[in-house]
py3Dmol code that shows the C-alpha trace and the ligand (Angstrom):
import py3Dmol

protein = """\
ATOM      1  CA  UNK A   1       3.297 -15.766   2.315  1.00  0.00           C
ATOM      2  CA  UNK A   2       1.882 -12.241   2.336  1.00  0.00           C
ATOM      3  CA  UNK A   3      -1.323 -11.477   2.025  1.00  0.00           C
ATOM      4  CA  UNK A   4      -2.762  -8.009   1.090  1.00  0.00           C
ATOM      5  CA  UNK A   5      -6.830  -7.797   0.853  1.00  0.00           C
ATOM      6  CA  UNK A   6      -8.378  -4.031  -0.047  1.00  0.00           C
ATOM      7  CA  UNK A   7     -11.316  -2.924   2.370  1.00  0.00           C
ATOM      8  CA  UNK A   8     -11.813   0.536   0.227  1.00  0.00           C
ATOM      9  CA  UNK A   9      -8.541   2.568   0.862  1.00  0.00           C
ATOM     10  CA  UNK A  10      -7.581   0.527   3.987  1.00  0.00           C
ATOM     11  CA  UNK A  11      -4.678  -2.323   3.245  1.00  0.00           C
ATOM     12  CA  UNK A  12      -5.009  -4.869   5.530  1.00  0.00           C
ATOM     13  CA  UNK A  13      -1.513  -6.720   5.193  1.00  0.00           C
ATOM     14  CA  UNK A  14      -1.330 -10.738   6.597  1.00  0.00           C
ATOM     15  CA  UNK A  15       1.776 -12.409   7.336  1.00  0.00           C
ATOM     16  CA  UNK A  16       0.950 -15.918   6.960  1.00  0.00           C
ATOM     17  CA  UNK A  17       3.658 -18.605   8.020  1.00  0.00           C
ATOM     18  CA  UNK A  18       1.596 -19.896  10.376  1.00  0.00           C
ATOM     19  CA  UNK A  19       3.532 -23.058  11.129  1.00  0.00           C
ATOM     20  CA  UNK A  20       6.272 -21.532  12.169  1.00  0.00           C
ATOM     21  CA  UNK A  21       3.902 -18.653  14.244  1.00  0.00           C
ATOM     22  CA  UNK A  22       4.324 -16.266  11.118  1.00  0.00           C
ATOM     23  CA  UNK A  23       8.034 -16.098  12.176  1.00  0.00           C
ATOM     24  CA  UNK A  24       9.776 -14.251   9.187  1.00  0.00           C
ATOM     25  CA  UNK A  25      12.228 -15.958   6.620  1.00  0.00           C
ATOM     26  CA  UNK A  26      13.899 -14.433   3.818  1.00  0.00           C
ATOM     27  CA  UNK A  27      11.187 -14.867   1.171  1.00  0.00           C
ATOM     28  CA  UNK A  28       8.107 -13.796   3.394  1.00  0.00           C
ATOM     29  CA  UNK A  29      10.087 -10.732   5.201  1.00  0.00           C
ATOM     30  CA  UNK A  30      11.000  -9.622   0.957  1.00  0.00           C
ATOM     31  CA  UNK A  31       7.357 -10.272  -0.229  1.00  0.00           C
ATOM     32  CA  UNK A  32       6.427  -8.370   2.960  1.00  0.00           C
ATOM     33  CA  UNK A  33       8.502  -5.341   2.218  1.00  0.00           C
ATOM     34  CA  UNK A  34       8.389  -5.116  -2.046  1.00  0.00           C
ATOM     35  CA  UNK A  35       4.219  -4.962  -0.931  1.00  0.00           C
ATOM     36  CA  UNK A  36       4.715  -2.275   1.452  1.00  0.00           C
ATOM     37  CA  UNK A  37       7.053  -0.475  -1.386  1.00  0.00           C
ATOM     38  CA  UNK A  38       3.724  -0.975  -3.827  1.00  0.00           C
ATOM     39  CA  UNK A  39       1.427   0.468  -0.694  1.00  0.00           C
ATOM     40  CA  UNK A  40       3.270   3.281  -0.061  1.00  0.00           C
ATOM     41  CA  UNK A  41       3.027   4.767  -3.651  1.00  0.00           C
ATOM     42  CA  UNK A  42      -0.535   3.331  -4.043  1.00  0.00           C
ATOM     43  CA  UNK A  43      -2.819   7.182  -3.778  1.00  0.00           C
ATOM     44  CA  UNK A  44      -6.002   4.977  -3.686  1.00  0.00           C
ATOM     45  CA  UNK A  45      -4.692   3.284  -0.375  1.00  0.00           C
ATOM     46  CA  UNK A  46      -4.773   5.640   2.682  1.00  0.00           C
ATOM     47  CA  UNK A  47      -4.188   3.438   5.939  1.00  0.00           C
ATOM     48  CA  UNK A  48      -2.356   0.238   6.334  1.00  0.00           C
ATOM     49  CA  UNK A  49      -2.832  -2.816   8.838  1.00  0.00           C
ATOM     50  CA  UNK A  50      -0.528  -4.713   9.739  1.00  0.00           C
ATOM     51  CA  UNK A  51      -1.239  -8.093  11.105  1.00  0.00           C
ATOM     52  CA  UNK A  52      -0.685 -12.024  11.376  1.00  0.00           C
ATOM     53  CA  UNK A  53      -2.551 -15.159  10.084  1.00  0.00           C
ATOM     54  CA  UNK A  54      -4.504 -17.144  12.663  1.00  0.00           C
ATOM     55  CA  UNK A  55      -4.888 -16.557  16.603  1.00  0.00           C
ATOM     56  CA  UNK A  56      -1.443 -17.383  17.967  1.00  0.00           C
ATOM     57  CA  UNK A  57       0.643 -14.596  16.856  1.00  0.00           C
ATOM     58  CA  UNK A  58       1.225 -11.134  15.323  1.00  0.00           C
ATOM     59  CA  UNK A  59       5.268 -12.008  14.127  1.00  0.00           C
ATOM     60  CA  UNK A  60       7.097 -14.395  16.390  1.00  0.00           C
ATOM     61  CA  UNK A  61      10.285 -12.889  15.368  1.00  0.00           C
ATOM     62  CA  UNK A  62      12.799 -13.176  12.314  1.00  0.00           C
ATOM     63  CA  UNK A  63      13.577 -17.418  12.140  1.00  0.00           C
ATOM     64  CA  UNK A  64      15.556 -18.202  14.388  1.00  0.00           C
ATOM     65  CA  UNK A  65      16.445 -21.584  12.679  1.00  0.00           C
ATOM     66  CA  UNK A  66      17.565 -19.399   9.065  1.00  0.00           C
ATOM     67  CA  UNK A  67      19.668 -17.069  11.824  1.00  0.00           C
ATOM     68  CA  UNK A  68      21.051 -20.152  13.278  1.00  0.00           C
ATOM     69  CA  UNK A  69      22.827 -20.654   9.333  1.00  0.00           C
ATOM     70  CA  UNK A  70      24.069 -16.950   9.352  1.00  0.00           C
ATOM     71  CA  UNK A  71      27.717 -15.680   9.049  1.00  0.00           C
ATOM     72  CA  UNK A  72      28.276 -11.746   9.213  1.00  0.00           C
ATOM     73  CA  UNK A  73      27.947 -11.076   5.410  1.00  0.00           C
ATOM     74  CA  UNK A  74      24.572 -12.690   5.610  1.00  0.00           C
ATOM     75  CA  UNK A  75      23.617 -11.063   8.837  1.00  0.00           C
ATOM     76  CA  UNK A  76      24.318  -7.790   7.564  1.00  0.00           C
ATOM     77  CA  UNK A  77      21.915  -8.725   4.433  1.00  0.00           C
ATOM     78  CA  UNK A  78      19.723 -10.156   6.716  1.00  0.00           C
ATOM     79  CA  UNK A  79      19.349  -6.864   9.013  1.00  0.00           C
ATOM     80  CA  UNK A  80      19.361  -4.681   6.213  1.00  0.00           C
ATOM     81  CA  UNK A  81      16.217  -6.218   5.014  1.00  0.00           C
ATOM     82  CA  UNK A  82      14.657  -5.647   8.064  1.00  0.00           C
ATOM     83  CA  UNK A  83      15.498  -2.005   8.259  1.00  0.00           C
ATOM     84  CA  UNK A  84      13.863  -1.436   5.062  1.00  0.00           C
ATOM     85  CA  UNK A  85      10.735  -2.977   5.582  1.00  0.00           C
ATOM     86  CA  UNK A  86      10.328  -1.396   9.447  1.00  0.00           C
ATOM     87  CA  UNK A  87      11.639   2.079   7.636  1.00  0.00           C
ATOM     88  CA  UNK A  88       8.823   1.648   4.840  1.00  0.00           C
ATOM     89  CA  UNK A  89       5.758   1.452   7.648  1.00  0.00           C
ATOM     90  CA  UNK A  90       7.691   4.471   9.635  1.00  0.00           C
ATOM     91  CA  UNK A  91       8.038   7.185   6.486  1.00  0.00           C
ATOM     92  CA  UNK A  92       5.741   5.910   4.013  1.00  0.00           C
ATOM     93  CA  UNK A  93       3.240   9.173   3.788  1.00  0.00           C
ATOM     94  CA  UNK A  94       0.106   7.364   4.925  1.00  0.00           C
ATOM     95  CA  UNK A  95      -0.318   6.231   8.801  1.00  0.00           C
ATOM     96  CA  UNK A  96       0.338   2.193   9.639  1.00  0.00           C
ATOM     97  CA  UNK A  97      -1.270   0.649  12.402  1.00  0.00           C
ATOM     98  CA  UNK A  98      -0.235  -2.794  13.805  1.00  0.00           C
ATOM     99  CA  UNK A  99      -3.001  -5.421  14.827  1.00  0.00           C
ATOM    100  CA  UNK A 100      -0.751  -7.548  17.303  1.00  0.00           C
ATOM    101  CA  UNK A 101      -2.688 -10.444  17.296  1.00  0.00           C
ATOM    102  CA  UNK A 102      -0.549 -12.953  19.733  1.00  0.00           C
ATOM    103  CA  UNK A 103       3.160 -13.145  19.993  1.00  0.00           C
ATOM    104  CA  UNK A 104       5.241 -10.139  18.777  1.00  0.00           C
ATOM    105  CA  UNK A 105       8.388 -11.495  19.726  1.00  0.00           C
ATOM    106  CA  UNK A 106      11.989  -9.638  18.331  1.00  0.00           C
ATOM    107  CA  UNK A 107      11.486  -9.064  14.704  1.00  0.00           C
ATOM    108  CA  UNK A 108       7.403  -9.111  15.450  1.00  0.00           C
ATOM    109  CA  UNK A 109       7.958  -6.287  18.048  1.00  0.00           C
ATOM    110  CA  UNK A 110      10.258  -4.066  16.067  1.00  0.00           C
ATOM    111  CA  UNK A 111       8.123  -4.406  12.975  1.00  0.00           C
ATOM    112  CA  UNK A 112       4.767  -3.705  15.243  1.00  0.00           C
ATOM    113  CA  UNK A 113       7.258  -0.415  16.835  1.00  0.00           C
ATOM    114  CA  UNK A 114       7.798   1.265  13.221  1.00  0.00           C
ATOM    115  CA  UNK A 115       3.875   1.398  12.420  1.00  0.00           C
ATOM    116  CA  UNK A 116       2.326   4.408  13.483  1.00  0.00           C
ATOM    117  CA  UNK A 117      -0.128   2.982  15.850  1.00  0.00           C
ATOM    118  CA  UNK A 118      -0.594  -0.434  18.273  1.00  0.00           C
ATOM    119  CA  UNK A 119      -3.263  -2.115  18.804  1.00  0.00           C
ATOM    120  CA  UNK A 120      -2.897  -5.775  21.115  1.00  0.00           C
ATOM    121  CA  UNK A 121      -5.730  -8.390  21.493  1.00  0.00           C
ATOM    122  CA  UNK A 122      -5.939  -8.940  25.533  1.00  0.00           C
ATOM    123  CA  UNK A 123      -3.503 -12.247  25.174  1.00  0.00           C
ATOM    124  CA  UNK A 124      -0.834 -10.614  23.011  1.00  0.00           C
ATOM    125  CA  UNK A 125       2.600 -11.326  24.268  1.00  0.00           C
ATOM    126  CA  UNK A 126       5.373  -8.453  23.280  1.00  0.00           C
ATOM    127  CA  UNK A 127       8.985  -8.396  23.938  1.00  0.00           C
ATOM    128  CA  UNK A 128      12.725  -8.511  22.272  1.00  0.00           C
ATOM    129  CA  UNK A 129      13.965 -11.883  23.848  1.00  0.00           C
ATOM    130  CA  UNK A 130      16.759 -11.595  21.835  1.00  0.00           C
ATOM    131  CA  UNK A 131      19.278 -11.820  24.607  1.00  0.00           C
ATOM    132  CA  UNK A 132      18.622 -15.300  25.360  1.00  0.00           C
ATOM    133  CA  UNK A 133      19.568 -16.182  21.961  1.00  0.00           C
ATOM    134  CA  UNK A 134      22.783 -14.256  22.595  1.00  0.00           C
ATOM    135  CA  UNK A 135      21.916 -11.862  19.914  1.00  0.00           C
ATOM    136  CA  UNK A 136      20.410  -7.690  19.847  1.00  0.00           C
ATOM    137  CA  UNK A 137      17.582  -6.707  18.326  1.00  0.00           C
ATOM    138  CA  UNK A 138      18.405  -5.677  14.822  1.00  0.00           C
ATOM    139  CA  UNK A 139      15.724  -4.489  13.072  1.00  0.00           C
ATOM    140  CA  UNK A 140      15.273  -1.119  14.914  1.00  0.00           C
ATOM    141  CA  UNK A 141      14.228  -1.999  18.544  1.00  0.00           C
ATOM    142  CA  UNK A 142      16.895  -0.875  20.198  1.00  0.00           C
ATOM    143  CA  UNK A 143      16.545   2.882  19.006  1.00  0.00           C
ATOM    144  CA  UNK A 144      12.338   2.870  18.356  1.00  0.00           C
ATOM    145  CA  UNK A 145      11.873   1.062  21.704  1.00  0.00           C
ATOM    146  CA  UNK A 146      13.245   3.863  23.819  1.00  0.00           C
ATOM    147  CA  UNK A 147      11.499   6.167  21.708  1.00  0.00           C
ATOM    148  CA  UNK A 148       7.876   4.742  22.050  1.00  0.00           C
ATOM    149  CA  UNK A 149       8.244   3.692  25.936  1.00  0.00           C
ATOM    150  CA  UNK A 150      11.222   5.762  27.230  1.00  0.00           C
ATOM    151  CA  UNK A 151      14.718   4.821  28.257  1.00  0.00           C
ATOM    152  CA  UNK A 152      14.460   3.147  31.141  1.00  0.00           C
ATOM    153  CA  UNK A 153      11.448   0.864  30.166  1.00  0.00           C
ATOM    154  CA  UNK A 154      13.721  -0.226  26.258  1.00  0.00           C
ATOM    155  CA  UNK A 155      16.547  -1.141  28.169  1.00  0.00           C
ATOM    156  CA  UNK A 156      15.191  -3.203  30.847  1.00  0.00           C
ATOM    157  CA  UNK A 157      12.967  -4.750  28.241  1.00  0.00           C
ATOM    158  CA  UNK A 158      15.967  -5.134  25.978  1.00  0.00           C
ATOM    159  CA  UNK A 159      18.517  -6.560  28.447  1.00  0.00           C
ATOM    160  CA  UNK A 160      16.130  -8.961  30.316  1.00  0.00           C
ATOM    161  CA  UNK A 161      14.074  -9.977  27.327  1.00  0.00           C
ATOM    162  CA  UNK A 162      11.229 -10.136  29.361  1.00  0.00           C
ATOM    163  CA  UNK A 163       8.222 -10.431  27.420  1.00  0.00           C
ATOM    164  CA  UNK A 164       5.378  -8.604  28.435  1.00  0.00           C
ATOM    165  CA  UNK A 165       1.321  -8.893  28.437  1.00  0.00           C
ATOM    166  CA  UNK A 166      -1.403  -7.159  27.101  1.00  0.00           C
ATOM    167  CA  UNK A 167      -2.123  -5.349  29.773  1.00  0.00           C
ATOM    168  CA  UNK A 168       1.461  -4.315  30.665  1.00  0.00           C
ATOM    169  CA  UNK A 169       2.057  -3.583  26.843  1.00  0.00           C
ATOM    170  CA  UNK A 170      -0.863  -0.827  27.368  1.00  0.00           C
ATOM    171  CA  UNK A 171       0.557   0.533  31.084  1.00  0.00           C
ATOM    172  CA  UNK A 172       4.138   0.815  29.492  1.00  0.00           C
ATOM    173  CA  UNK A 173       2.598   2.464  26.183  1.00  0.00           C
ATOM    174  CA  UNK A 174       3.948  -0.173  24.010  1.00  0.00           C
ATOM    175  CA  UNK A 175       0.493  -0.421  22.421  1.00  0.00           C
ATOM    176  CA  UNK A 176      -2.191   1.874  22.566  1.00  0.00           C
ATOM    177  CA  UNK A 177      -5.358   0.031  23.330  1.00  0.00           C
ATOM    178  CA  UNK A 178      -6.073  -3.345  24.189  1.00  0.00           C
ATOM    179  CA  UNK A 179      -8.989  -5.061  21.878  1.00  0.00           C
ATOM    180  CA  UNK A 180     -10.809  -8.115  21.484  1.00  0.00           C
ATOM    181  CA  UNK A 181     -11.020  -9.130  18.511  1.00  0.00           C
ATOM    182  CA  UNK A 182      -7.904  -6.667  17.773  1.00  0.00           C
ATOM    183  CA  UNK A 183      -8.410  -6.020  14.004  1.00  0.00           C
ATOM    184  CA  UNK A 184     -11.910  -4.712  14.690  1.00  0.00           C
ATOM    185  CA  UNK A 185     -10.014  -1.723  16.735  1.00  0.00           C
ATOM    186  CA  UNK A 186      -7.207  -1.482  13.784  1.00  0.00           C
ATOM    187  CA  UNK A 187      -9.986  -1.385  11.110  1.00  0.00           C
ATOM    188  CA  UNK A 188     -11.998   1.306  12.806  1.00  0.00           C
ATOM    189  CA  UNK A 189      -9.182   3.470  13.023  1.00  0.00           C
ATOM    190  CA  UNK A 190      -8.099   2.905   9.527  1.00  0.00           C
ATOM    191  CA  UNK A 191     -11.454   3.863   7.889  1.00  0.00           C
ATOM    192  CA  UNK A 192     -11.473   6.620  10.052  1.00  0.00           C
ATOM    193  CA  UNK A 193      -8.174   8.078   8.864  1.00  0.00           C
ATOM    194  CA  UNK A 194      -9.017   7.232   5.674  1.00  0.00           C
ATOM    195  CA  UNK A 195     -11.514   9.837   6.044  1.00  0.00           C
ATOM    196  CA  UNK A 196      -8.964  12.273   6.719  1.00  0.00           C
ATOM    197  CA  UNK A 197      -7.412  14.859   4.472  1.00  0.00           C
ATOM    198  CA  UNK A 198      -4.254  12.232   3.007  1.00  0.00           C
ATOM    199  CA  UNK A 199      -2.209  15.371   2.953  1.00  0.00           C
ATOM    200  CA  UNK A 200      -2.733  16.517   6.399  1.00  0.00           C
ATOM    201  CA  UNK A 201      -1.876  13.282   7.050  1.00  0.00           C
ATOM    202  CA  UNK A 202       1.483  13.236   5.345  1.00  0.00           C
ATOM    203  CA  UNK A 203       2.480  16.439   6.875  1.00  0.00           C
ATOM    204  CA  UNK A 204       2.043  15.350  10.161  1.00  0.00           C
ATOM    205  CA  UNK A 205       3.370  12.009   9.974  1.00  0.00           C
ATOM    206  CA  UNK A 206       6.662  13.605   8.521  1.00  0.00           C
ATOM    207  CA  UNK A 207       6.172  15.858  11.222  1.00  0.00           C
ATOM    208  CA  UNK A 208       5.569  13.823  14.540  1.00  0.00           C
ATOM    209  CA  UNK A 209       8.203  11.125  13.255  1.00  0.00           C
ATOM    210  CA  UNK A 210      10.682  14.399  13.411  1.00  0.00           C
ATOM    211  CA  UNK A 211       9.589  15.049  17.227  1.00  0.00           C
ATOM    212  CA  UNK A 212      11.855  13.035  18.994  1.00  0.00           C
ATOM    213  CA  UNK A 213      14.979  13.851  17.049  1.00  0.00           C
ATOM    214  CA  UNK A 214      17.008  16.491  15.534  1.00  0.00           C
ATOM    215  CA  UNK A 215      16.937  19.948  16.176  1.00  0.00           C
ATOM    216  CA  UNK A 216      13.726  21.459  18.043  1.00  0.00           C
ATOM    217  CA  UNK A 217      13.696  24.962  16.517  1.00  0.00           C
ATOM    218  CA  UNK A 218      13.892  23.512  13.133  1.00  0.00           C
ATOM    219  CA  UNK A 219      11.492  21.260  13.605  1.00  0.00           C
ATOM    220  CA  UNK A 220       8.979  24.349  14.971  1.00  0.00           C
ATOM    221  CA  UNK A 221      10.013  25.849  11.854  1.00  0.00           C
ATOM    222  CA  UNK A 222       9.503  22.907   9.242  1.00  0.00           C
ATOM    223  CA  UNK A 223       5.806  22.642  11.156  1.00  0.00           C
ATOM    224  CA  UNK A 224       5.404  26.587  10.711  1.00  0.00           C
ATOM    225  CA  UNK A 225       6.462  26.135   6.870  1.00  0.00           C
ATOM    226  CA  UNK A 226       4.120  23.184   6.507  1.00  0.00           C
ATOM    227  CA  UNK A 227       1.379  24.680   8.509  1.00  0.00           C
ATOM    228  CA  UNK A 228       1.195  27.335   5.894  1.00  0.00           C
ATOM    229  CA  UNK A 229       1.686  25.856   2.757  1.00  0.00           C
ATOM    230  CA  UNK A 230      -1.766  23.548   3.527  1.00  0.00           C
ATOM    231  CA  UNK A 231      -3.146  26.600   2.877  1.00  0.00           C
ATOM    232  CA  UNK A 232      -2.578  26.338  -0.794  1.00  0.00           C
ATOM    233  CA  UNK A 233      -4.702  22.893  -0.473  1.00  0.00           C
ATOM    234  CA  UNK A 234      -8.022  22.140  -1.884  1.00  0.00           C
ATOM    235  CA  UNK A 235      -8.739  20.263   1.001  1.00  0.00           C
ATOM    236  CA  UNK A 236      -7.687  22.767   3.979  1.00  0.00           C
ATOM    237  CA  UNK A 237     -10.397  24.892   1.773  1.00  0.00           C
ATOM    238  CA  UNK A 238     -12.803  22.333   1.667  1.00  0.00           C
ATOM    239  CA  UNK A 239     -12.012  21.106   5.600  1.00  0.00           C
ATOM    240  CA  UNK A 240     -13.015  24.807   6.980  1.00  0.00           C
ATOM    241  CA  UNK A 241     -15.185  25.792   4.579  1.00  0.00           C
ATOM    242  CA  UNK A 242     -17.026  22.903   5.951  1.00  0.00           C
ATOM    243  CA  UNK A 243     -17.175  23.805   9.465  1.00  0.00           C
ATOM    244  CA  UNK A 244     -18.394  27.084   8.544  1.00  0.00           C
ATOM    245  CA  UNK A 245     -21.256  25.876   6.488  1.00  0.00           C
ATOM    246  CA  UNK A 246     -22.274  23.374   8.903  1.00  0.00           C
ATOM    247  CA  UNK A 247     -21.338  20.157   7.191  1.00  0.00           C
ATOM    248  CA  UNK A 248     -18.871  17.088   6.962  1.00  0.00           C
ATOM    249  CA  UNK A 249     -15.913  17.684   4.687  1.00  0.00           C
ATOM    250  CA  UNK A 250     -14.913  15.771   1.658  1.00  0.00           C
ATOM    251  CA  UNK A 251     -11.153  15.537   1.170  1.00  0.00           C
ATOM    252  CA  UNK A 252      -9.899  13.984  -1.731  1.00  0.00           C
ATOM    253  CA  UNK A 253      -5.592  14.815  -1.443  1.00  0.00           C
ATOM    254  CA  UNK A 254      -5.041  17.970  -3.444  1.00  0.00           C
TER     255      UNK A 254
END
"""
ligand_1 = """\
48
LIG
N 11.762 -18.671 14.259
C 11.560 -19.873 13.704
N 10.582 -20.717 14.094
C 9.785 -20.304 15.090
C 9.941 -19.062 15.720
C 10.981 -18.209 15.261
N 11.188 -16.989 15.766
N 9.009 -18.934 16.687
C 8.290 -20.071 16.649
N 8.748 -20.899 15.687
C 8.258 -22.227 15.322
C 8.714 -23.277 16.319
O 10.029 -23.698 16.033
C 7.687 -24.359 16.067
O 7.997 -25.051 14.879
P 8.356 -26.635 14.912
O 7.131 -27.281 15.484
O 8.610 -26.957 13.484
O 9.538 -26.754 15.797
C 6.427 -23.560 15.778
O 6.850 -22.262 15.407
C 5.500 -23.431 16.982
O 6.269 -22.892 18.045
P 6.409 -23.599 19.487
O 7.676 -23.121 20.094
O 6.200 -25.081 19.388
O 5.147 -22.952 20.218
P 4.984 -22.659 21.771
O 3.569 -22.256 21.955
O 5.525 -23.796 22.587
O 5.939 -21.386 22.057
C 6.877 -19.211 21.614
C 5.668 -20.159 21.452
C 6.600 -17.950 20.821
C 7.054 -18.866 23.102
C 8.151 -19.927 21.106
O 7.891 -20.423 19.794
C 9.348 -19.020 21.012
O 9.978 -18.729 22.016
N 9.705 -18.577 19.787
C 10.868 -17.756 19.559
C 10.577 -16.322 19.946
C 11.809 -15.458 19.788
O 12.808 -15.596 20.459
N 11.709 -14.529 18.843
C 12.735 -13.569 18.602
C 13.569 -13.974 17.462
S 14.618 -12.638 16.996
"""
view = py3Dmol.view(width=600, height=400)
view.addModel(protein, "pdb")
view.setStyle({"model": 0}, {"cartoon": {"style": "trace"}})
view.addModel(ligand_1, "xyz")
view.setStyle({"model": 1}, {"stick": {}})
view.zoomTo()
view.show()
């Protein structure tokens, strides 16, 4: 099942299969994704955690016993699914931070690479071991991989399957801090950009996703265009006026 308790306007999302170490079937990867569809067009929510039930793992992967049923039409469903629920925590206009709590194995990993932000407790355990199951990774590792660690790092990760530490995870910049207890780190960060002007927030998240893709000169120019049109904001207004007069600003997404 999926769990989704409010703390204000932070989400804190809970995967919770924990007998199978929150591995993801068919119902619990849909109930994870329709909620993130309901998050993303939620105004009053402004940051999103992602984590898993218990202390043994973040996502263990998609279930390897449901893949072991699969023929291509199915597969193809299957990765589909996937793609739309790593897609919804990559675009959705309001910043996703993974709490990987244990093992973020295949599925776990990729889902834990589309959010925003990583954090890792110090005995999480990250990889894409999908090679010794004679299969890829298929829910977006193989392209966001390379994009949050670098070439070299995704493929050697990729075609070894090695799985990786905490503290490796932070040297290779596959998370961004290491934390004990880990969702102490994710919820500080969350209330803190939920303190944030949500459509500064937007703008850059459109932005920076944009960064590593595409054309650079029209990316300057979509950041020129968007630069400016905050201007029109109540809360760019508010945010400097601020400043000037000495005080902390109140943004409230206009
Ligand atoms: N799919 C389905 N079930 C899974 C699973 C997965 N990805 N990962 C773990 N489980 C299940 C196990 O089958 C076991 O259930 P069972 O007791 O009914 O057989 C339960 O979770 C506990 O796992 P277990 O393997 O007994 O724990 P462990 O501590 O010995 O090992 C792991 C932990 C994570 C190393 C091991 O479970 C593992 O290798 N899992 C698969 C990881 C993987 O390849 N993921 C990528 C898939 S794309």
């Amino acid at each position: 099942m999926i769990r989704v308790d409010r703390e204000d306007a932070v989400a804190l999302v809970t995967v919770d299969r924990q007998d199978a170490l929150n591995a993801l079937d068919v119902a619990t990867l849909t109930l994870l994704r329709d909620e993130l569809r309901g998050l993303a067009e939620d105004e009053g929510v402004r940051a999103i955690i992602l984590t898993g039930a218990g202390d043994r793992a973040f996502v263990a992967g998609a279930d390897i016993k449901y893949m072991s049923t699969l023929g291509v039409t199915e597969a193809m469903e299957w990765g589909v699914l996937g793609h739309e629920t790593g897609r919804l925590l990559e675009t959705m206009p309001k910043p996703t931070i993974a709490a990987v709590n244990g093992f973020a194995l295949g599925g776990g990993c990729e889902l834990a690479l589309a959010c925003d932000i990583r954090y890792a407790s110090s005995g999480a355990k990250l990889g894409q071991p999908e090679v010794n199951l004679g299969i890829i990774p298929g829910w977006g590792g193989t392209q966001r991989l390379a994009r949050v660690c670098g070439l070299g790092v995704a493929k050697e990760l990729i075609f070894t399957g090695r799985i990786v530490d905490a503290d490796e995870a932070a040297r290779i910049r596959l998370v961004n801090a290491v934390h004990d207890p880990v969702l102490d780190k994710a919820r500080e960060a969350a209330q803190l950009l939920a303190t944030k002007s949500p459509i500064a927030l937007r703008m850059m998240k459109r932005l920076t996703n944009r960064a590593l893709a595409g054309d650079h000169a029209a990316n300057l120019s979509a950041e020129a265009d968007s630069f400016a049109e905050l201007f029109s904001s109540e809360d760019a207004k508010e945010g400097l006026a601020a400043f000037v007069e000495k005080r902390e600003p109140k943004f409230v997404g206009r």
